[in-house]
RODO-2510 file (C-alpha; in nm, 4 decimals, decimal comma):
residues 86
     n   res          X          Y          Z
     1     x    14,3542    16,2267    11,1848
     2     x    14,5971    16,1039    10,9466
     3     x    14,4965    15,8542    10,6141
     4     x    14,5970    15,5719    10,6034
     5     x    14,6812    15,2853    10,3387
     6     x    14,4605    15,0537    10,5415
     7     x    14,1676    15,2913    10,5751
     8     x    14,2081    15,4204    10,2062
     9     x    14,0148    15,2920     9,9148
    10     x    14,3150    15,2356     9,7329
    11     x    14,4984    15,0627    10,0184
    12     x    14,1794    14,8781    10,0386
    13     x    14,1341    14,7462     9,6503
    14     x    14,5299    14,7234     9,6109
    15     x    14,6467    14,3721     9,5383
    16     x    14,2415    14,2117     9,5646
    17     x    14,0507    14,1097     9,2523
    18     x    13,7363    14,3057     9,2082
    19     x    13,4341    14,1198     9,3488
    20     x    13,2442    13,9399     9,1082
    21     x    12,8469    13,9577     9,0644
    22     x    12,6793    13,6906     9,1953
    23     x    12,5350    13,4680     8,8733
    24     x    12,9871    13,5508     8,7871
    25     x    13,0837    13,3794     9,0986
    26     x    12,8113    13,0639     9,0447
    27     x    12,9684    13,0016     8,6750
    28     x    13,3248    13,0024     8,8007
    29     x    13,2011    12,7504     9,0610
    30     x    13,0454    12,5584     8,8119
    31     x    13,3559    12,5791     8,5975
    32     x    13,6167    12,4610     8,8854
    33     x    13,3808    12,1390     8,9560
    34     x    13,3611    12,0412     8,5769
    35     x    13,8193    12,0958     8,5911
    36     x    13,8376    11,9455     8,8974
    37     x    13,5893    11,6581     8,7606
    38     x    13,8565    11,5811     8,4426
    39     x    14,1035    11,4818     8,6892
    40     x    13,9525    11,2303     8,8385
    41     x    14,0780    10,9025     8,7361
    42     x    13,8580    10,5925     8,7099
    43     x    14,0097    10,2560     8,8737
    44     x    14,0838     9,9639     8,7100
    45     x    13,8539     9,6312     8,7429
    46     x    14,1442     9,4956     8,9564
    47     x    14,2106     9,8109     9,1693
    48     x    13,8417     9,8290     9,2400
    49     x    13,8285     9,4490     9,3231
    50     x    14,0975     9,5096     9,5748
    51     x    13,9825     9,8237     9,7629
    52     x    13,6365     9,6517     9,8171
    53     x    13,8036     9,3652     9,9543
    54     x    14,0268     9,5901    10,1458
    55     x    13,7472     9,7973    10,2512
    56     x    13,5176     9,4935    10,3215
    57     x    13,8156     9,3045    10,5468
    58     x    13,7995     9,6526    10,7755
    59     x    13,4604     9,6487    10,8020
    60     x    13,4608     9,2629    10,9039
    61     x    13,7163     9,3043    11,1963
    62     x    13,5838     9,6318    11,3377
    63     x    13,2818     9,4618    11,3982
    64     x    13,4569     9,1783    11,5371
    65     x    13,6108     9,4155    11,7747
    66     x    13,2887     9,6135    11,8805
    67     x    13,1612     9,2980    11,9232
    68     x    13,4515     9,1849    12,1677
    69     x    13,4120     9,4968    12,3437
    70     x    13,0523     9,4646    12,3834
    71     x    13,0504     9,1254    12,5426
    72     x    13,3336     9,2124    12,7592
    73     x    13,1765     9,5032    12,8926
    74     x    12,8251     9,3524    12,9257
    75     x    12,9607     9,1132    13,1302
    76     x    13,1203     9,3619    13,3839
    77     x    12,8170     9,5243    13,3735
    78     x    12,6546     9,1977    13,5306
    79     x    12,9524     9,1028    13,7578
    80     x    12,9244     9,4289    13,9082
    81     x    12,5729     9,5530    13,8983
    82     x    12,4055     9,1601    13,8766
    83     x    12,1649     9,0104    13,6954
    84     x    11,8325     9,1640    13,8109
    85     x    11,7444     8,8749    14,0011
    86     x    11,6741     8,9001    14,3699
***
């Protein structure tokens, strides 16, 4: 049987980072959140004022349309099936 690089150690570790420990790999998590964190950028008064309204206008005519779409469908419901009353 011949060796490999695949099946070799080296072949194996060549080009990977060594693993790190465990408590390693929870302060380099920690570390990423707290960089990614910094980039966040706050909105303004006015840019939060508008995606609430924005968001809030959505909101509004989806239920609006659920609405629709749960009358309309009720009432097939009775034209086909009936009313329940005999």
């Amino acid at each position: 049987m011949t060796d490999t690089a695949a099946s070799s150690p080296e072949g194996r570790a060549r080009g990977r980072k060594p693993k790190r420990g465990f408590f390693a790999r929870i302060v380099l998590f920690f570390r990423q959140v707290i960089a990614e964190l910094k980039k966040v950028v706050t909105p303004t008064r006015h840019e939060l004022v508008r995606y609430t309204i924005t968001v809030m206008t959505f909101v509004v005519i989806m239920m609006l349309i659920v609405t629709g779409l749960d009358f309309l469908f009720g009432t097939g419901a009775v034209w086909v099936f009936g009313d329940g009353n005999s």
